[in-house]
Backbone as a printed PyTorch tensor [residue, N CA C, xyz], in Angstrom:
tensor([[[-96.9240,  61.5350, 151.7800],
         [-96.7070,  62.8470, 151.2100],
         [-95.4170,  62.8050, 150.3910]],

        [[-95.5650,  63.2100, 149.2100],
         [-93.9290,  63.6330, 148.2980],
         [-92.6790,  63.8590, 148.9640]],

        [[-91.5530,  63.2930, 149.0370],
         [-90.6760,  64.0510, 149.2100],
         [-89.9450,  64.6900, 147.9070]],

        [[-88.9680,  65.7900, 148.5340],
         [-88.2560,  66.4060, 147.4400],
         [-87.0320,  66.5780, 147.7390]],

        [[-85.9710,  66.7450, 146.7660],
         [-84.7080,  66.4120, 147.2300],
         [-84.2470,  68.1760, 146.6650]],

        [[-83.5860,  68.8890, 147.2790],
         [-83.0370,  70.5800, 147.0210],
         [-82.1450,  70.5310, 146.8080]],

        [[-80.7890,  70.7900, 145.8900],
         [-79.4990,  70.8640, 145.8220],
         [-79.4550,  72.3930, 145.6290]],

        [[-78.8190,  72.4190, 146.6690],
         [-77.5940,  74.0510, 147.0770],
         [-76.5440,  74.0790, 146.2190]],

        [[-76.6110,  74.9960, 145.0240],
         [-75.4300,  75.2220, 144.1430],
         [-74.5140,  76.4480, 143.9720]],

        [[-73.3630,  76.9640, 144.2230],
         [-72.9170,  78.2300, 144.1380],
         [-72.8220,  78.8700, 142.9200]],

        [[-73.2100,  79.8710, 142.4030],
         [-73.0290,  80.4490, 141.3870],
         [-72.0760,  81.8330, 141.3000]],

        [[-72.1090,  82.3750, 142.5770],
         [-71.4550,  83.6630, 142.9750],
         [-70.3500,  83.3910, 144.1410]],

        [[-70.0580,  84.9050, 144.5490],
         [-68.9910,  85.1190, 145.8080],
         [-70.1150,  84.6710, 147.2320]],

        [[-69.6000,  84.4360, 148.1220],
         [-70.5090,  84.2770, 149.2170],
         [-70.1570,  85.5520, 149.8840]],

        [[-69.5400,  86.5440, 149.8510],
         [-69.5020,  87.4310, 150.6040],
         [-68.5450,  87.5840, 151.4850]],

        [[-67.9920,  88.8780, 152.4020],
         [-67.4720,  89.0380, 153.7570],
         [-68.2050,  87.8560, 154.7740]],

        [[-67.4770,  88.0860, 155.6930],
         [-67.4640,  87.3340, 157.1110],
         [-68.6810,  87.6240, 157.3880]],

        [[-69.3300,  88.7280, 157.6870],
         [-70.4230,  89.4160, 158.0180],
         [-72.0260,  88.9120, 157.5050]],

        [[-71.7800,  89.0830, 155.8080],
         [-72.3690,  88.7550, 154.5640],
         [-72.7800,  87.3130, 154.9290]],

        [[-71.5480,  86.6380, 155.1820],
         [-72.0120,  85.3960, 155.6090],
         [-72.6440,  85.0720, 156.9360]],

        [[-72.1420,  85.6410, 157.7630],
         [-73.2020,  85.4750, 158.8670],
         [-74.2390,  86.1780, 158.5560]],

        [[-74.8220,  86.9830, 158.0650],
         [-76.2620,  87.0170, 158.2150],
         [-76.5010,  86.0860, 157.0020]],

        [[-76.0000,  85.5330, 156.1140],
         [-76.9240,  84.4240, 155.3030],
         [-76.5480,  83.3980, 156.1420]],

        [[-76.2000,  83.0450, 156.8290],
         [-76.7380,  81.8760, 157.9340],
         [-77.5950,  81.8880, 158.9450]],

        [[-77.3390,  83.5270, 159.2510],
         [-78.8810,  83.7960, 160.2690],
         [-80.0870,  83.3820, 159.6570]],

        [[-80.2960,  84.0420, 158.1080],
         [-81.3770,  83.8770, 157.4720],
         [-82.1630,  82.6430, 157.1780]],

        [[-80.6150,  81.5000, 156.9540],
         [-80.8620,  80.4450, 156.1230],
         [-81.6820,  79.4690, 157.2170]],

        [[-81.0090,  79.9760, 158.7970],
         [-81.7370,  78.8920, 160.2320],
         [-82.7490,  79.4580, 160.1050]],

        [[-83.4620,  80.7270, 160.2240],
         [-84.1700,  81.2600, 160.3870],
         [-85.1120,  80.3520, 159.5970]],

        [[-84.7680,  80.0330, 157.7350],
         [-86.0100,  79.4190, 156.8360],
         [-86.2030,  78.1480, 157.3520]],

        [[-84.5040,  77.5160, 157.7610],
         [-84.6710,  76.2700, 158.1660],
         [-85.8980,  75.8350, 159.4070]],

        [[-86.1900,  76.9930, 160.5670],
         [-86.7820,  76.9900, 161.5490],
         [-88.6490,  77.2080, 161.3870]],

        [[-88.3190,  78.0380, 160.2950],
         [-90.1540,  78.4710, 159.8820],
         [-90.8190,  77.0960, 158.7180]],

        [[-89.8340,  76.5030, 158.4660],
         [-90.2160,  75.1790, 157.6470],
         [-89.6160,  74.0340, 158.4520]],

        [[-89.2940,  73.9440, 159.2720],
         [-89.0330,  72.7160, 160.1640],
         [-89.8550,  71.3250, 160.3230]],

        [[-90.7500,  71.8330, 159.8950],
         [-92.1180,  70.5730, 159.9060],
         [-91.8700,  70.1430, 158.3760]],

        [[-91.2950,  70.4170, 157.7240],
         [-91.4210,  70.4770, 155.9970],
         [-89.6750,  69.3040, 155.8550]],

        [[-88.7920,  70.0250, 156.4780],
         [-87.8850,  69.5600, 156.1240],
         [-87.2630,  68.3700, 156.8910]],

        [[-87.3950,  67.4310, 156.1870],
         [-86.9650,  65.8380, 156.5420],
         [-85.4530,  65.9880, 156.7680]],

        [[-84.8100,  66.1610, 156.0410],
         [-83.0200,  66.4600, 155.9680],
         [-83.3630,  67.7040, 155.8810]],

        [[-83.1280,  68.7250, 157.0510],
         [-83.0400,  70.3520, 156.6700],
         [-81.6390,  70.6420, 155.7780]],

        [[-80.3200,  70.1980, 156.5970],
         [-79.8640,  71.2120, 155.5430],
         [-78.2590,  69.9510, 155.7680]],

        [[-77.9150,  69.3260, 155.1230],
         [-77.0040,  68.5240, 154.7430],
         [-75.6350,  69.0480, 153.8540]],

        [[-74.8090,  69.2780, 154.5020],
         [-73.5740,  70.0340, 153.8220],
         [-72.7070,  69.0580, 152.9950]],

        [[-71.6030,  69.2210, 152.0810],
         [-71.4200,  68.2960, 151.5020],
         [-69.4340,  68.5350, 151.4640]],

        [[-68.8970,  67.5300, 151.7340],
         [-67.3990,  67.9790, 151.3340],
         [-66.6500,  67.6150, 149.9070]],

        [[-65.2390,  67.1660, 149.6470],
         [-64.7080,  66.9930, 148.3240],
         [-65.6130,  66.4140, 147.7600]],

        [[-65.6220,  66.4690, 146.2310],
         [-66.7020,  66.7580, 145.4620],
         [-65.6750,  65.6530, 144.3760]],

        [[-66.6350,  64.7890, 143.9980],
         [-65.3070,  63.6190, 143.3640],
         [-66.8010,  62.9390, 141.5480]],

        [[-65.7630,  63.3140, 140.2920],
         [-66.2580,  62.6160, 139.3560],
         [-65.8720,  61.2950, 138.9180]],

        [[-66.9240,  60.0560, 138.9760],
         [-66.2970,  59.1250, 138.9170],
         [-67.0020,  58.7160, 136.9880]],

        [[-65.9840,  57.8510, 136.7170],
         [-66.3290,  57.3180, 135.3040],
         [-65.6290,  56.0420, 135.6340]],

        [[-65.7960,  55.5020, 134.1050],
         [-65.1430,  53.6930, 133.6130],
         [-63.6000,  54.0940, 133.6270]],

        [[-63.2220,  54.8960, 133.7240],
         [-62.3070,  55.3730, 133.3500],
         [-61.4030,  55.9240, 134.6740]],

        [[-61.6490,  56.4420, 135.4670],
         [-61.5200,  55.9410, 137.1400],
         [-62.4090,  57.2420, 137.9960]],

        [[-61.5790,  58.1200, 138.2080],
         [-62.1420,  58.8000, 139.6960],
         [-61.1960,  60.4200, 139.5620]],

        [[-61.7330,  61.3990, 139.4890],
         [-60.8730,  63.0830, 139.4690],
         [-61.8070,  63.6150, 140.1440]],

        [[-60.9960,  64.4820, 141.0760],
         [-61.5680,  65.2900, 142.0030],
         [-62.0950,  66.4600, 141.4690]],

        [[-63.5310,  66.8190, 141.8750],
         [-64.4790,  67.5840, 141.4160],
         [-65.0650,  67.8980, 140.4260]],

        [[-65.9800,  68.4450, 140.1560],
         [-67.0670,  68.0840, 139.1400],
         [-67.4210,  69.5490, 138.6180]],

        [[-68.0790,  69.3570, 137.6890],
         [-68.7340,  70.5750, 137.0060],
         [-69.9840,  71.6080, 138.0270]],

        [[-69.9760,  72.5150, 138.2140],
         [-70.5330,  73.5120, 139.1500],
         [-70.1450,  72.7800, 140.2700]],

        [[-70.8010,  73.8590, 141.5110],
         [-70.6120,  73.6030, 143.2260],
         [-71.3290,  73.0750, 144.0250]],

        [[-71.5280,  72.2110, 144.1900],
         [-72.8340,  71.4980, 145.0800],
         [-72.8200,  71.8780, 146.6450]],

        [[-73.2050,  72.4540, 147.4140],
         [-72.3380,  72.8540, 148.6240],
         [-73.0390,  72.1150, 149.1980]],

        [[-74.3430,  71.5960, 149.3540],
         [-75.1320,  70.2460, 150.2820],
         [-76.7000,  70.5720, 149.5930]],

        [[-77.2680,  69.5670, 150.5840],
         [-78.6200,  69.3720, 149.5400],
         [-79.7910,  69.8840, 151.2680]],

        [[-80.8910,  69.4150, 150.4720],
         [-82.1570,  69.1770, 151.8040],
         [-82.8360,  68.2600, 150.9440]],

        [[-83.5090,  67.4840, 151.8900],
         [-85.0080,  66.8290, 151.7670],
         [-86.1050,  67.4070, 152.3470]],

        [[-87.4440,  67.8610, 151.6760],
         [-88.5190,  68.4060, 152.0340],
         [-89.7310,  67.4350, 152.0490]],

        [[-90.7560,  67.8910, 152.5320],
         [-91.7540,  66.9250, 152.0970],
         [-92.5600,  68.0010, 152.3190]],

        [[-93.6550,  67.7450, 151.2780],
         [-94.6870,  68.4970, 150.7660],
         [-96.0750,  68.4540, 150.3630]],

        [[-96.8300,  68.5270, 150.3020],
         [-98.1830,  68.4110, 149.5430],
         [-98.0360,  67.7000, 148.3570]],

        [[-97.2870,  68.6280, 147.4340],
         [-97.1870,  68.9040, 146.0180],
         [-96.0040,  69.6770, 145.6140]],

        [[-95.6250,  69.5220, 143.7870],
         [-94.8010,  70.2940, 143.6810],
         [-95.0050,  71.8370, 143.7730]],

        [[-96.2950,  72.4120, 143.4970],
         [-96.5280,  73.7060, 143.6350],
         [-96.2870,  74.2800, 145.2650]],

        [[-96.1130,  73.2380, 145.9460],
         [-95.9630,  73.6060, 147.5400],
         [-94.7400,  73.9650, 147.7270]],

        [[-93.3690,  72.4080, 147.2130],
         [-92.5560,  72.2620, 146.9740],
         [-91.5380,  73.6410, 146.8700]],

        [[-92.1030,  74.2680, 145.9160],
         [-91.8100,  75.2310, 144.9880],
         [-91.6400,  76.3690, 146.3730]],

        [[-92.7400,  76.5460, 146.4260],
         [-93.0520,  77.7560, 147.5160],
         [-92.3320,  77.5980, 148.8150]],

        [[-91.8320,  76.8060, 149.5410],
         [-91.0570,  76.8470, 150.4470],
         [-89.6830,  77.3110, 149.6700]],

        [[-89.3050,  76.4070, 148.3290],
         [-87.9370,  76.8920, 147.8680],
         [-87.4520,  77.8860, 147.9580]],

        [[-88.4690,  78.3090, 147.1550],
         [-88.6570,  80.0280, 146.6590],
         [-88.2340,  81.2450, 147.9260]],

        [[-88.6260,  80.9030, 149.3450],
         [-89.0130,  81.1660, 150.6210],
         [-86.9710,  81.4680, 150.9240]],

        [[-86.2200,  80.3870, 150.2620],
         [-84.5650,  79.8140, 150.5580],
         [-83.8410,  81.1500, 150.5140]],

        [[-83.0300,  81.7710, 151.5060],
         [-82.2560,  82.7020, 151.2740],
         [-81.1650,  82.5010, 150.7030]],

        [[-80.5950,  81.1400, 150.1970],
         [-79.4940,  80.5160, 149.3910],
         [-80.0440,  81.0380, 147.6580]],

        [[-81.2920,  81.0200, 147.9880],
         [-81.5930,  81.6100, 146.2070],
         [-80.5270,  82.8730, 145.6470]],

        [[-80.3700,  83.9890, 146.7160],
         [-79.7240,  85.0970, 146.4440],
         [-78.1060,  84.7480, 146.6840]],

        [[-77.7620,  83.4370, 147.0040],
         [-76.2750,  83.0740, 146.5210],
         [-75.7930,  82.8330, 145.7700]],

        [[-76.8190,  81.2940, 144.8530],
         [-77.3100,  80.9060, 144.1760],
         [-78.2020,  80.0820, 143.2050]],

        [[-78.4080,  78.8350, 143.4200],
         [-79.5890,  78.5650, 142.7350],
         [-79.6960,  77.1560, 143.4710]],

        [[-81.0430,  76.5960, 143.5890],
         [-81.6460,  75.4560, 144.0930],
         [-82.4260,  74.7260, 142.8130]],

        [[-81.4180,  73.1140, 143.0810],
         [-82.4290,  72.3110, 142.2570],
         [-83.4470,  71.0830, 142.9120]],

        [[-84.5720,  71.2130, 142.2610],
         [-85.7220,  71.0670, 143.1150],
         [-86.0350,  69.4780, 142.3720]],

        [[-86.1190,  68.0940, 142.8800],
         [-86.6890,  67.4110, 142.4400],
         [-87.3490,  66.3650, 143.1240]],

        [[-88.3760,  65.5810, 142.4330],
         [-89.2490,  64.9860, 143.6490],
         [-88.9540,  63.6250, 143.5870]],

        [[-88.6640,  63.4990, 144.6940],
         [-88.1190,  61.8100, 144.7360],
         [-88.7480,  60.6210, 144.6110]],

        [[-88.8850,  59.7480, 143.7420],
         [-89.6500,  58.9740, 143.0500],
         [-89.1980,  57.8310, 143.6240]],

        [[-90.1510,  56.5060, 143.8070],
         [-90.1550,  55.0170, 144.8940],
         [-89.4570,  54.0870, 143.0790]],

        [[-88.4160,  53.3690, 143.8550],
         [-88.2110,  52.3860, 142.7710],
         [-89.3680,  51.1250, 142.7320]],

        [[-89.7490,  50.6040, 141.5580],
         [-90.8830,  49.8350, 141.3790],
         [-90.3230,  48.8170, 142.2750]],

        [[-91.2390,  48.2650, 142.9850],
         [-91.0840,  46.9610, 144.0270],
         [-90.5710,  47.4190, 145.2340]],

        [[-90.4030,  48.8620, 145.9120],
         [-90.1240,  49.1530, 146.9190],
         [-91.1360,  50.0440, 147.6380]],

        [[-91.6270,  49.7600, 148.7800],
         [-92.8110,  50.6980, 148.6850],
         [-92.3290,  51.6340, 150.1470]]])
């Protein structure tokens, strides 16, 4: 079956103390009703580092706050659990399907 890889990106405020606890209630809650779906449910991420030829500066363009791995049918499935993410109303999930390097099966 496909897997898919989700990146959690901030676009907004996260809210009061409160605000945030219930978007973590919510977010276990999706994590719990897709539990069979999600391979890596929910993977948090710390300093955030751009590297080049040129050397290494701390942090990068937008917020990555952690990712998931899903596995799915399809991307139209894919989609529909995303969609399901109470992180959508924080801010935005990027959805892509993880592809086998040739000669690795």
């Amino acid at each position: 079956m496909p897997q898919f890889y989700m990146a959690y990106h901030v676009t907004g405020a996260m809210g009061d103390a409160d605000a945030q606890a219930d978007n973590q209630a919510r977010y276990k809650a999706w994590m719990e009703k897709h539990a069979g779906a999600l391979v890596v449910p929910a993977q948090p991420l710390g300093p955030q580092w751009t590297i080049t030829a040129e050397g290494a500066e701390e942090g990068f363009e937008g917020s990555m706050m952690g990712y998931s791995v899903l596995e799915a049918a399809d991307l139209d499935a894919a989609i529909a659990i995303a969609k399901e993410c109470p992180f959508c109303e924080m801010g935005n999930l990027q959805l892509a399907e993880m592809m086998t390097m040739p000669g690795k099966s």
